[in-house]
Each structure stands twice: as structure tokens, then as C-alpha cells.
PyMOL Python script that loads the backbone (N, CA, C, O; Angstrom):
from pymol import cmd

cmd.read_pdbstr("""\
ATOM      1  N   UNK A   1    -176.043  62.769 -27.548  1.00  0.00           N
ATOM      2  CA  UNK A   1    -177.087  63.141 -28.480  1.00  0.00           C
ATOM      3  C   UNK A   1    -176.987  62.269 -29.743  1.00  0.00           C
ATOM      4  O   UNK A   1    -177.815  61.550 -30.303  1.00  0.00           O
ATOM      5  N   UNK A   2    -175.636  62.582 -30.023  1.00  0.00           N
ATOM      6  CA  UNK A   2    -175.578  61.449 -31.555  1.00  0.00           C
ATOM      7  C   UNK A   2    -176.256  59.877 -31.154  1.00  0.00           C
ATOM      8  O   UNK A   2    -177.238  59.348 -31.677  1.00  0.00           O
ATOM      9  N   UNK A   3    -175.528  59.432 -30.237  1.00  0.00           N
ATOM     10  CA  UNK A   3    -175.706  57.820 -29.989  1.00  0.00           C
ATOM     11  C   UNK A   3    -177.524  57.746 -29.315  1.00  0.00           C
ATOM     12  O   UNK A   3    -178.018  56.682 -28.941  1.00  0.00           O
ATOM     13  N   UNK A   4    -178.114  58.789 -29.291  1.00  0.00           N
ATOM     14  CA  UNK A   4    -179.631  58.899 -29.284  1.00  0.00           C
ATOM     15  C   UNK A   4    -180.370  58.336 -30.185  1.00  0.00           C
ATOM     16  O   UNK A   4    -181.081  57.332 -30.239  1.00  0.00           O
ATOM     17  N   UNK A   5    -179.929  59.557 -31.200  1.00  0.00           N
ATOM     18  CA  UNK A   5    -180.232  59.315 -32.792  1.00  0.00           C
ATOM     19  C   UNK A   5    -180.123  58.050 -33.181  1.00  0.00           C
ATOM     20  O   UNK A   5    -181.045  57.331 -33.566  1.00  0.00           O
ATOM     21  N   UNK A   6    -178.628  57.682 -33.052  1.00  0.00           N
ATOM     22  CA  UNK A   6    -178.732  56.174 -33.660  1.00  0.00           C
ATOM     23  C   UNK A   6    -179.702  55.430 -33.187  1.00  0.00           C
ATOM     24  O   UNK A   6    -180.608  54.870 -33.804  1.00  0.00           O
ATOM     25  N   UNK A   7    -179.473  55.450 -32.052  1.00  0.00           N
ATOM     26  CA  UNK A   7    -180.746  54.088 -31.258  1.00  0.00           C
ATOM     27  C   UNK A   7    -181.637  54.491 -31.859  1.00  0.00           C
ATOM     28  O   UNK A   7    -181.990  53.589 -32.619  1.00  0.00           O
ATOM     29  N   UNK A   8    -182.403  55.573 -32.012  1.00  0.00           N
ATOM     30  CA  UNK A   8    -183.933  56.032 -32.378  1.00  0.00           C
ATOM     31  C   UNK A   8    -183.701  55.322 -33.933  1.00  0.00           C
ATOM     32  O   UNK A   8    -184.618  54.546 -34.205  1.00  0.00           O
ATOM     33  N   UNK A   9    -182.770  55.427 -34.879  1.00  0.00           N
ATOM     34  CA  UNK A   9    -182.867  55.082 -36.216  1.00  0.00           C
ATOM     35  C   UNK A   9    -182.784  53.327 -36.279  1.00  0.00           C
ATOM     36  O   UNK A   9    -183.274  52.520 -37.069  1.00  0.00           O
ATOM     37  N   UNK A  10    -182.038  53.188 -35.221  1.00  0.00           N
ATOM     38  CA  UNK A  10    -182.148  51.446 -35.697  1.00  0.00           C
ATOM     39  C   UNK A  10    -183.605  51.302 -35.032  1.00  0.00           C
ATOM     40  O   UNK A  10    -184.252  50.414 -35.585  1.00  0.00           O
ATOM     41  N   UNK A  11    -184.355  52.013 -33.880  1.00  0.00           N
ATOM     42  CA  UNK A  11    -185.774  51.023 -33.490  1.00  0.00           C
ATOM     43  C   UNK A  11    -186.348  51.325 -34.841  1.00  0.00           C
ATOM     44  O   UNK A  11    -187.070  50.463 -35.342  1.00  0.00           O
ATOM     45  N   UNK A  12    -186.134  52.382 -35.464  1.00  0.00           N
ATOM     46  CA  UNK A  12    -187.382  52.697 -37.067  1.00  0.00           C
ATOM     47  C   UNK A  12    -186.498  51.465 -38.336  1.00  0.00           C
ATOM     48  O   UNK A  12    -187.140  50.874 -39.205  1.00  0.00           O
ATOM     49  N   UNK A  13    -185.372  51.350 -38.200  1.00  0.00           N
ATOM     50  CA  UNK A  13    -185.177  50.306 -38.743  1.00  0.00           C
ATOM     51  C   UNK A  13    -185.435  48.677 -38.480  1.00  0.00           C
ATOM     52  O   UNK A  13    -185.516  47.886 -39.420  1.00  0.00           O
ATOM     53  N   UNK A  14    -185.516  48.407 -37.533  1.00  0.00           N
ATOM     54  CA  UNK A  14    -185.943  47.090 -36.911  1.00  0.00           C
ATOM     55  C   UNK A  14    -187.605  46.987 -37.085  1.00  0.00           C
ATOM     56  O   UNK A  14    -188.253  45.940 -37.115  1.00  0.00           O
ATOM     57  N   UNK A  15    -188.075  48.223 -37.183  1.00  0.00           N
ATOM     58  CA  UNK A  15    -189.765  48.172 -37.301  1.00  0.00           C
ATOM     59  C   UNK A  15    -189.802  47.882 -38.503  1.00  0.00           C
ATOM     60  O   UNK A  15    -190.470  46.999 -39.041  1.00  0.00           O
ATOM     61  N   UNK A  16    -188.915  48.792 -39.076  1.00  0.00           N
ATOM     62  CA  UNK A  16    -189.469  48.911 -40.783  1.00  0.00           C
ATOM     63  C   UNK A  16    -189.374  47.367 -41.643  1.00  0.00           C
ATOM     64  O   UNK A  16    -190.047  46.865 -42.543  1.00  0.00           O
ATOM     65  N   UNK A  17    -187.940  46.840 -40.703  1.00  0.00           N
ATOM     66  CA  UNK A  17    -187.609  45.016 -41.031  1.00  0.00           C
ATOM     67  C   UNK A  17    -188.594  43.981 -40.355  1.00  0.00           C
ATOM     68  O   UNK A  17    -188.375  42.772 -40.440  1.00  0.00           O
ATOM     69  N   UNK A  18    -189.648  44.476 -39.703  1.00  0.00           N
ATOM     70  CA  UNK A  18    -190.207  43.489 -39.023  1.00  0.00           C
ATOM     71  C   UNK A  18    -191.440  43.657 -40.169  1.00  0.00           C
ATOM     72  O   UNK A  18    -191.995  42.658 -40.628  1.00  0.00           O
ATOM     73  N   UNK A  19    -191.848  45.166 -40.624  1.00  0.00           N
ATOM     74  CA  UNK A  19    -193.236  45.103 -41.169  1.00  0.00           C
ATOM     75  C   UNK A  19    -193.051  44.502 -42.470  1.00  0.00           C
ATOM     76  O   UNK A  19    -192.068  44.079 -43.078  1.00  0.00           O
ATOM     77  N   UNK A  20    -194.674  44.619 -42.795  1.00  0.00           N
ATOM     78  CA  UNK A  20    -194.600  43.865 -44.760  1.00  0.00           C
ATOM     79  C   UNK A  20    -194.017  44.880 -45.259  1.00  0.00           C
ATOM     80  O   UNK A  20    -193.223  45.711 -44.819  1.00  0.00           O
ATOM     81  N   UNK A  21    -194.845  44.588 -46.875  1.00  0.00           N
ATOM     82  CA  UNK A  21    -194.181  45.325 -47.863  1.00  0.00           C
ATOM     83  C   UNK A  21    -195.456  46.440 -47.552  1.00  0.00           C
ATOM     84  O   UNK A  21    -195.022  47.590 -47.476  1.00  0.00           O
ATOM     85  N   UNK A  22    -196.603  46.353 -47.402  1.00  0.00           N
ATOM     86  CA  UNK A  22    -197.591  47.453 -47.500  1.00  0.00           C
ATOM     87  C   UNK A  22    -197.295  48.420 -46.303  1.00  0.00           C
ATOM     88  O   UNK A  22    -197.569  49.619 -46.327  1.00  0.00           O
ATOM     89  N   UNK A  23    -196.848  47.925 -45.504  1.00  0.00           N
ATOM     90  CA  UNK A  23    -196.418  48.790 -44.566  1.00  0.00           C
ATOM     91  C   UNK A  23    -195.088  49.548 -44.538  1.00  0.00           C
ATOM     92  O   UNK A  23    -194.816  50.138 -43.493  1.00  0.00           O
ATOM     93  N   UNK A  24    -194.528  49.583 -45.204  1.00  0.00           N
ATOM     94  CA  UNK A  24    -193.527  49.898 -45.466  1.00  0.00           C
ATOM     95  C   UNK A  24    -193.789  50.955 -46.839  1.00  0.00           C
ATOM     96  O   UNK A  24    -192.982  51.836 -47.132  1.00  0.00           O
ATOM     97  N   UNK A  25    -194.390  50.832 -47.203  1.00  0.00           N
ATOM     98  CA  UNK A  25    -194.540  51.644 -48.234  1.00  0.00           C
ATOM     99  C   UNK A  25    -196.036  52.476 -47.919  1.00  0.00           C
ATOM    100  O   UNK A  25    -196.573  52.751 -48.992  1.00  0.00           O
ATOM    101  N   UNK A  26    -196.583  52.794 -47.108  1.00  0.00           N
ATOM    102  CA  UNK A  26    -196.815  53.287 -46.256  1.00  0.00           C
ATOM    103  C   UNK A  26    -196.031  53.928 -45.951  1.00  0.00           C
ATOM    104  O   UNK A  26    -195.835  54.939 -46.625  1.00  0.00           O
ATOM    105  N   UNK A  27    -195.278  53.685 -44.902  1.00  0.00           N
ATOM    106  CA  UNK A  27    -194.775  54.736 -44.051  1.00  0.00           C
ATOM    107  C   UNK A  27    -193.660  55.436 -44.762  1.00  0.00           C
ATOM    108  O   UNK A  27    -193.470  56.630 -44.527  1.00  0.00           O
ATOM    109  N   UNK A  28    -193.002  54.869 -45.506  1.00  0.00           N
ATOM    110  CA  UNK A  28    -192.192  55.511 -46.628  1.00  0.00           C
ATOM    111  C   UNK A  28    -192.687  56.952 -46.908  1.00  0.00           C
ATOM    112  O   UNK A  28    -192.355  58.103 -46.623  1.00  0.00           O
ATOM    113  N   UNK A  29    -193.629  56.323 -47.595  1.00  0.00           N
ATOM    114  CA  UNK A  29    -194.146  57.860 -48.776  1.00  0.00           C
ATOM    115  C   UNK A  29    -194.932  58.450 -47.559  1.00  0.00           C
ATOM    116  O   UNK A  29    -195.353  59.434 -48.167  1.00  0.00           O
ATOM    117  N   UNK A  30    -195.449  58.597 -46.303  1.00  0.00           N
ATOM    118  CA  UNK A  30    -196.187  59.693 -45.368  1.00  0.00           C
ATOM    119  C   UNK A  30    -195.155  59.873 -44.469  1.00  0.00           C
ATOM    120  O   UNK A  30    -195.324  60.805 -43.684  1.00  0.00           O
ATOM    121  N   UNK A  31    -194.313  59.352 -44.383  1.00  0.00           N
ATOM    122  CA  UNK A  31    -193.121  60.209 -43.201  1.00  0.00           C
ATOM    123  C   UNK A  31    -191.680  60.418 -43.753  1.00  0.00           C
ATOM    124  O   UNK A  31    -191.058  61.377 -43.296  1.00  0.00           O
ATOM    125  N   UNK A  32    -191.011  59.539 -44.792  1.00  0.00           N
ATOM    126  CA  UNK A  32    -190.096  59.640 -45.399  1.00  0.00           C
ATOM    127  C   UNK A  32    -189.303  60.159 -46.625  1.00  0.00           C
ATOM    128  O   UNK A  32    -188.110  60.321 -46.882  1.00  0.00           O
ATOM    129  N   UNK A  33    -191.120  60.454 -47.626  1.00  0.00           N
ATOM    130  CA  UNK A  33    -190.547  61.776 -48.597  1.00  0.00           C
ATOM    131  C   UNK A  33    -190.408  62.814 -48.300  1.00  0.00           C
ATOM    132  O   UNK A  33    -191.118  63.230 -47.385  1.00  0.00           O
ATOM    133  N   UNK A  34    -189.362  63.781 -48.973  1.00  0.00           N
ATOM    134  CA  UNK A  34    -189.750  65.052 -48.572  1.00  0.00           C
ATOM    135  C   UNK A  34    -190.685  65.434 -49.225  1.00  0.00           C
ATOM    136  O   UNK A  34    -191.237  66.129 -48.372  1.00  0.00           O
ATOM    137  N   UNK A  35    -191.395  65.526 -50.238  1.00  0.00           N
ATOM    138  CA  UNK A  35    -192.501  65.604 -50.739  1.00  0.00           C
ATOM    139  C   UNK A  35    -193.473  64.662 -51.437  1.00  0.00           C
ATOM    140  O   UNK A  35    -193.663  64.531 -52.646  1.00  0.00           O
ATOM    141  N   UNK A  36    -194.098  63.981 -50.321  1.00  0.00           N
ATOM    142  CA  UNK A  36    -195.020  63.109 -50.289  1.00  0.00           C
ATOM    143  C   UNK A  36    -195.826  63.268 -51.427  1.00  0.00           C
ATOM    144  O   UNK A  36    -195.926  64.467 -51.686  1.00  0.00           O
ATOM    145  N   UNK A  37    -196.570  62.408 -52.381  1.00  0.00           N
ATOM    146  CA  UNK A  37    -197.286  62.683 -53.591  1.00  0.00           C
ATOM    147  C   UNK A  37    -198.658  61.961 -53.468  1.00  0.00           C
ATOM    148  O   UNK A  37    -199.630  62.258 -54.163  1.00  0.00           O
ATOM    149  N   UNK A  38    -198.647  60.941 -52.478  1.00  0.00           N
ATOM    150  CA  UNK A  38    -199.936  60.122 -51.524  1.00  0.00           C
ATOM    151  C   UNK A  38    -200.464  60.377 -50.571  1.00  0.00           C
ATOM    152  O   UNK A  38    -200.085  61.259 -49.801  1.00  0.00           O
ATOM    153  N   UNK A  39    -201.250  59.811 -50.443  1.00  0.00           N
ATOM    154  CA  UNK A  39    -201.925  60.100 -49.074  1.00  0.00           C
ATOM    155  C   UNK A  39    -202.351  58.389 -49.038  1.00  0.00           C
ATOM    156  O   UNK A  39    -202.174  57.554 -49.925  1.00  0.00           O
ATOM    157  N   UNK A  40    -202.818  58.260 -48.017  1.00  0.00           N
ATOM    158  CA  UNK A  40    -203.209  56.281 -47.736  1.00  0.00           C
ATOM    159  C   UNK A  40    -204.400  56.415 -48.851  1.00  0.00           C
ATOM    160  O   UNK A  40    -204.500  55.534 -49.704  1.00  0.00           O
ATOM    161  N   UNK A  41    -205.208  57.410 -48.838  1.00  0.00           N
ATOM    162  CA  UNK A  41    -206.340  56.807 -50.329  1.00  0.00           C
ATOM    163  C   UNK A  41    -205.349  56.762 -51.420  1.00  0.00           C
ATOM    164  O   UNK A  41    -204.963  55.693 -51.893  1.00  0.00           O
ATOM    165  N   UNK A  42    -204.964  57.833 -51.795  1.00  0.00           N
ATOM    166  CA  UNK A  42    -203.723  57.714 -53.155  1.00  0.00           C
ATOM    167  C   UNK A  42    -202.992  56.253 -53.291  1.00  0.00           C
ATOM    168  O   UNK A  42    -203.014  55.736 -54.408  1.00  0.00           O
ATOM    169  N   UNK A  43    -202.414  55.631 -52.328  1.00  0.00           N
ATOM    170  CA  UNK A  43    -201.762  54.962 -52.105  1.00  0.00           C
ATOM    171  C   UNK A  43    -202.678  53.286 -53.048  1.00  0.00           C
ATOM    172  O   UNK A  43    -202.374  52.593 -54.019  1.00  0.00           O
ATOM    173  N   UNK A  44    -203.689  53.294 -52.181  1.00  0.00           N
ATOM    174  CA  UNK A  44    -204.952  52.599 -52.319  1.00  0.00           C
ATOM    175  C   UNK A  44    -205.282  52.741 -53.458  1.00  0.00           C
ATOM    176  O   UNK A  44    -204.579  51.838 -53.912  1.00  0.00           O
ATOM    177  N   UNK A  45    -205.915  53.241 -54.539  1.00  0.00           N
ATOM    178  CA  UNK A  45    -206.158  54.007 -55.779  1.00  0.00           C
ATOM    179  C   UNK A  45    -204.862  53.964 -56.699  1.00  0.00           C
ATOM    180  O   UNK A  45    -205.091  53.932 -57.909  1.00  0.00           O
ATOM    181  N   UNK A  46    -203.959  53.962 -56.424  1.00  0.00           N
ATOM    182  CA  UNK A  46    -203.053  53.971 -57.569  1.00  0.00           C
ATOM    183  C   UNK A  46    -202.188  52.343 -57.331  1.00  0.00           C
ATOM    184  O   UNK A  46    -201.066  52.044 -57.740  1.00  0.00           O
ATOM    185  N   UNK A  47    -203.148  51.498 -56.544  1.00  0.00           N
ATOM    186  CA  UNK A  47    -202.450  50.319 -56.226  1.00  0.00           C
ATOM    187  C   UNK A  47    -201.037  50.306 -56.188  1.00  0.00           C
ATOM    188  O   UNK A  47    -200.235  49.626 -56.829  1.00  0.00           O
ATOM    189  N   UNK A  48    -200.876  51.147 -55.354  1.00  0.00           N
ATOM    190  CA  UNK A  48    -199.353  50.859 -54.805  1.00  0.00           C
ATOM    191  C   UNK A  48    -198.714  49.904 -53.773  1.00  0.00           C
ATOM    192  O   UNK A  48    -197.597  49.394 -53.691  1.00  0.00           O
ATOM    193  N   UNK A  49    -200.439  49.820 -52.605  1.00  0.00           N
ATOM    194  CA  UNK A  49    -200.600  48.742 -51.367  1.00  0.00           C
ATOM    195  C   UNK A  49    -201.795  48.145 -51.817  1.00  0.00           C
ATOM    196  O   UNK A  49    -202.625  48.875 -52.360  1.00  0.00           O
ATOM    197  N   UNK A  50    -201.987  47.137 -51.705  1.00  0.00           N
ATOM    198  CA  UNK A  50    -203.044  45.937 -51.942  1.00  0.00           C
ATOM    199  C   UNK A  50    -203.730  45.840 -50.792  1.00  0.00           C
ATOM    200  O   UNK A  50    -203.660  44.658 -50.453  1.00  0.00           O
ATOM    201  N   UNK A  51    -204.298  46.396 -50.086  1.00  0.00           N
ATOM    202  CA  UNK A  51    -205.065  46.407 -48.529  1.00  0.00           C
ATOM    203  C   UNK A  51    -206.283  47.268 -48.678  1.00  0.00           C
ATOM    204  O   UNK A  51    -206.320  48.158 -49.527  1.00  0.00           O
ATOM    205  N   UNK A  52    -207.192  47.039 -47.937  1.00  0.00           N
ATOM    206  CA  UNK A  52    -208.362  47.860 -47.901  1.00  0.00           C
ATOM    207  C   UNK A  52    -207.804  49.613 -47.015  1.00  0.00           C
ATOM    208  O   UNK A  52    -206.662  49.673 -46.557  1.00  0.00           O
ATOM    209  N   UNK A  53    -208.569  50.607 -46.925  1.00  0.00           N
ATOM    210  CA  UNK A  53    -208.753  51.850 -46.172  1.00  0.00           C
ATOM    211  C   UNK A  53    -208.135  51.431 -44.789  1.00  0.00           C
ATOM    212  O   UNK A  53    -207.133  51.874 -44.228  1.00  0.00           O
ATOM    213  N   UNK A  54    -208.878  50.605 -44.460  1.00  0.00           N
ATOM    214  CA  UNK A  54    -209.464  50.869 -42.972  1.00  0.00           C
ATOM    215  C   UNK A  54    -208.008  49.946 -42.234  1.00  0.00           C
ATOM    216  O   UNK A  54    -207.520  50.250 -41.146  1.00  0.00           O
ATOM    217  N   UNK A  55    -207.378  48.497 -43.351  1.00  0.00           N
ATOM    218  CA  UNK A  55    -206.399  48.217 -42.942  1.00  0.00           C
ATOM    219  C   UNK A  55    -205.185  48.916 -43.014  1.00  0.00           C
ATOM    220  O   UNK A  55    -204.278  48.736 -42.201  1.00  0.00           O
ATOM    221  N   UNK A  56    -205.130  49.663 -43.897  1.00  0.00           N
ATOM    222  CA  UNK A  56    -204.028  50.675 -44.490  1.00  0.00           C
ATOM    223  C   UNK A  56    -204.114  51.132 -42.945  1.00  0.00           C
ATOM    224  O   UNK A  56    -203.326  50.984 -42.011  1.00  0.00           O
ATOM    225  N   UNK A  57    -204.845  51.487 -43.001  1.00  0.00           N
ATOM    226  CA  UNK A  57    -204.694  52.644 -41.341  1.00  0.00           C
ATOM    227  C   UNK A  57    -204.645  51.948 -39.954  1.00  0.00           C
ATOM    228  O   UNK A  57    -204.505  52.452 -38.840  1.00  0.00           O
ATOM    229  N   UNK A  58    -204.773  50.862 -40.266  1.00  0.00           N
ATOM    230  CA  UNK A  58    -204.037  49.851 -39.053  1.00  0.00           C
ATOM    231  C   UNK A  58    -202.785  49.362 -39.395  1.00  0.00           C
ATOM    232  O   UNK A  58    -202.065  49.417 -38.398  1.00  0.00           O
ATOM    233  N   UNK A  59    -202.343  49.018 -40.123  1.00  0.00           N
ATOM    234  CA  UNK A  59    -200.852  48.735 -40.495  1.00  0.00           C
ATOM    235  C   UNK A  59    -200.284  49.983 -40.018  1.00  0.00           C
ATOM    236  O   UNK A  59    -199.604  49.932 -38.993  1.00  0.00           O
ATOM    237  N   UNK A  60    -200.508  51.421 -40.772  1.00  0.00           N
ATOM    238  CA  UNK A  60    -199.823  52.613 -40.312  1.00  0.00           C
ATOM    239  C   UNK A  60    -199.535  52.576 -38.332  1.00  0.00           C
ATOM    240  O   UNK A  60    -198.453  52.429 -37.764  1.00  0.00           O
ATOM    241  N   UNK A  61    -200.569  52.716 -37.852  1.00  0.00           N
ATOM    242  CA  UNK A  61    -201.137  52.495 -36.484  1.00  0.00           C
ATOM    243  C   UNK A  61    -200.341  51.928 -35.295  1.00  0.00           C
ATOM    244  O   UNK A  61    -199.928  52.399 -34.236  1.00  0.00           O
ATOM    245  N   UNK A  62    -200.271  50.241 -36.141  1.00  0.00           N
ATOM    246  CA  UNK A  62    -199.249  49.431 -35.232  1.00  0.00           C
ATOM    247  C   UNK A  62    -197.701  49.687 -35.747  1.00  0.00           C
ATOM    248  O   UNK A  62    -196.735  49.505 -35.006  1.00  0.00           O
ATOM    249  N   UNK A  63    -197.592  50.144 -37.150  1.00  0.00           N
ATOM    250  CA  UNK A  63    -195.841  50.459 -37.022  1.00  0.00           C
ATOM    251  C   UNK A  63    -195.481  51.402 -36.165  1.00  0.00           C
ATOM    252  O   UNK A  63    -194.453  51.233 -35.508  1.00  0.00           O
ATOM    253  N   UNK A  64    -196.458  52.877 -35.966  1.00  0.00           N
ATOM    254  CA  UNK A  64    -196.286  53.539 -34.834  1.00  0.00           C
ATOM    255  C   UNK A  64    -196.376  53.303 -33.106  1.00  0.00           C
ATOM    256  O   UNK A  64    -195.855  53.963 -32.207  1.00  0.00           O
ATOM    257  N   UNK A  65    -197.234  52.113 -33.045  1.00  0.00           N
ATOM    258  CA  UNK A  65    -197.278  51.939 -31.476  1.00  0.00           C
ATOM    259  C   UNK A  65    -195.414  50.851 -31.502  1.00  0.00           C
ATOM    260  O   UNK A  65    -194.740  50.989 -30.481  1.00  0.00           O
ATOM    261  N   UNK A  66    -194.905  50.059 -32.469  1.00  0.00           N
ATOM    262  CA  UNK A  66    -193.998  49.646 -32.395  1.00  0.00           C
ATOM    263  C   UNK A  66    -193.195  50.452 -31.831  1.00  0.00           C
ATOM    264  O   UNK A  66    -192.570  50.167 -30.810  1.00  0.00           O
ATOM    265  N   UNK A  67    -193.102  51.919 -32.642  1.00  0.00           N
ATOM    266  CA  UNK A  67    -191.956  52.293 -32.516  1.00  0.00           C
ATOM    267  C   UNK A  67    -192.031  52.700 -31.421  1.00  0.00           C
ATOM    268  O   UNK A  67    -190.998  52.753 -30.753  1.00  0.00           O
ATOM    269  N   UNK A  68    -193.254  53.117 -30.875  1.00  0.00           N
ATOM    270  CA  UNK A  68    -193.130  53.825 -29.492  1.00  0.00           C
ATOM    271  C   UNK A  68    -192.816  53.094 -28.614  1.00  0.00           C
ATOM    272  O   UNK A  68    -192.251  53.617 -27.653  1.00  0.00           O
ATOM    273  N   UNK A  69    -193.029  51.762 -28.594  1.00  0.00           N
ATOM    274  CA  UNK A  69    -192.717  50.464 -27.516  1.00  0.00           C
ATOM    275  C   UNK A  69    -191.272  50.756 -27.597  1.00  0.00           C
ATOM    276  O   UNK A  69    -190.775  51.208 -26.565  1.00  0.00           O
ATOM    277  N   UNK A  70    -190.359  50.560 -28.801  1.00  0.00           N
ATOM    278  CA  UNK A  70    -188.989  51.083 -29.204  1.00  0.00           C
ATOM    279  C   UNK A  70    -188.377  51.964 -27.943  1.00  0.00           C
ATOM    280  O   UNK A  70    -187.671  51.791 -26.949  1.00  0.00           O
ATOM    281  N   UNK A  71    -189.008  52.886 -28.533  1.00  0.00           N
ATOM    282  CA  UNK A  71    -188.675  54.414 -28.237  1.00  0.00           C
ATOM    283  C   UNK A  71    -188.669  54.127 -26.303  1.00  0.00           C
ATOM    284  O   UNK A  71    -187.828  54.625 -25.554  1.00  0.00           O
ATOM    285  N   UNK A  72    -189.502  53.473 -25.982  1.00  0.00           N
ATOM    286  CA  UNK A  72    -189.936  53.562 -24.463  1.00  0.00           C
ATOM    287  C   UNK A  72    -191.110  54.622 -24.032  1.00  0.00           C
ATOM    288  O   UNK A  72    -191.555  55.083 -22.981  1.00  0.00           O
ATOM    289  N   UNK A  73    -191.368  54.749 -25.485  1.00  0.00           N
ATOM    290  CA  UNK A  73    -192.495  56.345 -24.742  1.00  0.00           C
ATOM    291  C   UNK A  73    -193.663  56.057 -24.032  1.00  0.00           C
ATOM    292  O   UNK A  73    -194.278  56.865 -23.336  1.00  0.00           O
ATOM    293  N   UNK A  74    -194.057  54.485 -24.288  1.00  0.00           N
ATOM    294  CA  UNK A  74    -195.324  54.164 -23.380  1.00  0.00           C
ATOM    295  C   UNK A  74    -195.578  52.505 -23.746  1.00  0.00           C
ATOM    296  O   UNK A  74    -195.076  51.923 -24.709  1.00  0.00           O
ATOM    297  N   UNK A  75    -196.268  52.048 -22.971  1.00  0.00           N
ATOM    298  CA  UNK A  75    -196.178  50.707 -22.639  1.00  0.00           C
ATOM    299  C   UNK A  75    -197.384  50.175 -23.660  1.00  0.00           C
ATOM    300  O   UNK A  75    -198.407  50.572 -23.103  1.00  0.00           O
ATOM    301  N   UNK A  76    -197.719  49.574 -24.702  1.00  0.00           N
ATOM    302  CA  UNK A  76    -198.659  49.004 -25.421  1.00  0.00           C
ATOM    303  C   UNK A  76    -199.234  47.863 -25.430  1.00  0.00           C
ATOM    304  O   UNK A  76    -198.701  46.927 -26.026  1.00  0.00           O
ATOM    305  N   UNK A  77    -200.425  47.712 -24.781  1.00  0.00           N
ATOM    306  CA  UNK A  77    -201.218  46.268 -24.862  1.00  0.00           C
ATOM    307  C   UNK A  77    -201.880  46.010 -25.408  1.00  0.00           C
ATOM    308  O   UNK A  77    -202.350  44.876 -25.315  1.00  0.00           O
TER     309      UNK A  77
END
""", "prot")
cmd.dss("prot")
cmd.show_as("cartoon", "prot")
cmd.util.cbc("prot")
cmd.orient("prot")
């Protein structure tokens, strides 16, 4: 179980080292605070990420199909 975990934390680390900075701060503040204070408009609006809406939510998108490629949960083309 432990040596699970790890693997699962280095694929979210290897994602998190592969993405930019907007993506990363992204996924930071919507999965990694415990109390999140953004939302992707917030984020956008208080220029925290320099990206439009619609990319914000594709950056989010593909760090998640990464991880799932990671993870093995399903095959992504």
C-alpha cells in the first residue's frame, strides 16, 4: 500500500515537473489547498495565470489525462 502511494506521488510529481508555471498553479490552488480561495475565473481575474478561460481549462484537462496515463487508468490519444 505504502509503495502505491509513492508511485502515485512521484507520477503527480513528474506531471507537475513536466507542466508550466500556469499549470501548476492551477492545480495547486484546486486540488492542493486545503482551503482553496480560487476558482480558474479567480485565478484569471486576480492574474495569478496569464491564459485565457477556455485555456486555463485545457491546461487543467491535460495535467489530468497525464496523470491518468501515469496512473494506468486508461489509455489517452
Amino acid at each position: 500500500m505504502i509503495n502505491a502511494l509513492k508511485r502515485q506521488r512521484n507520477v503527480i510529481d513528474d506531471c507537475l515537473d513536466d507542466a508550466g508555471k500556469d499549470t501548476g498553479v492551477i492545480i495547486n490552488e484546486l486540488y492542493f489547498c486545503k482551503r482553496p480561495q480560487y476558482t480558474i475565473d479567480g485565478l484569471i481575474t486576480s492574474h495569478l495565470i496569464n491564459v485565457s478561460c477556455r485555456n486555463a481549462f485545457r491546461l487543467k484537462n491535460s495535467f489530468i489525462k497525464e496523470c491518468a496515463k501515469g496512473f494506468g487508468l486508461y489509455d489517452v490519444d
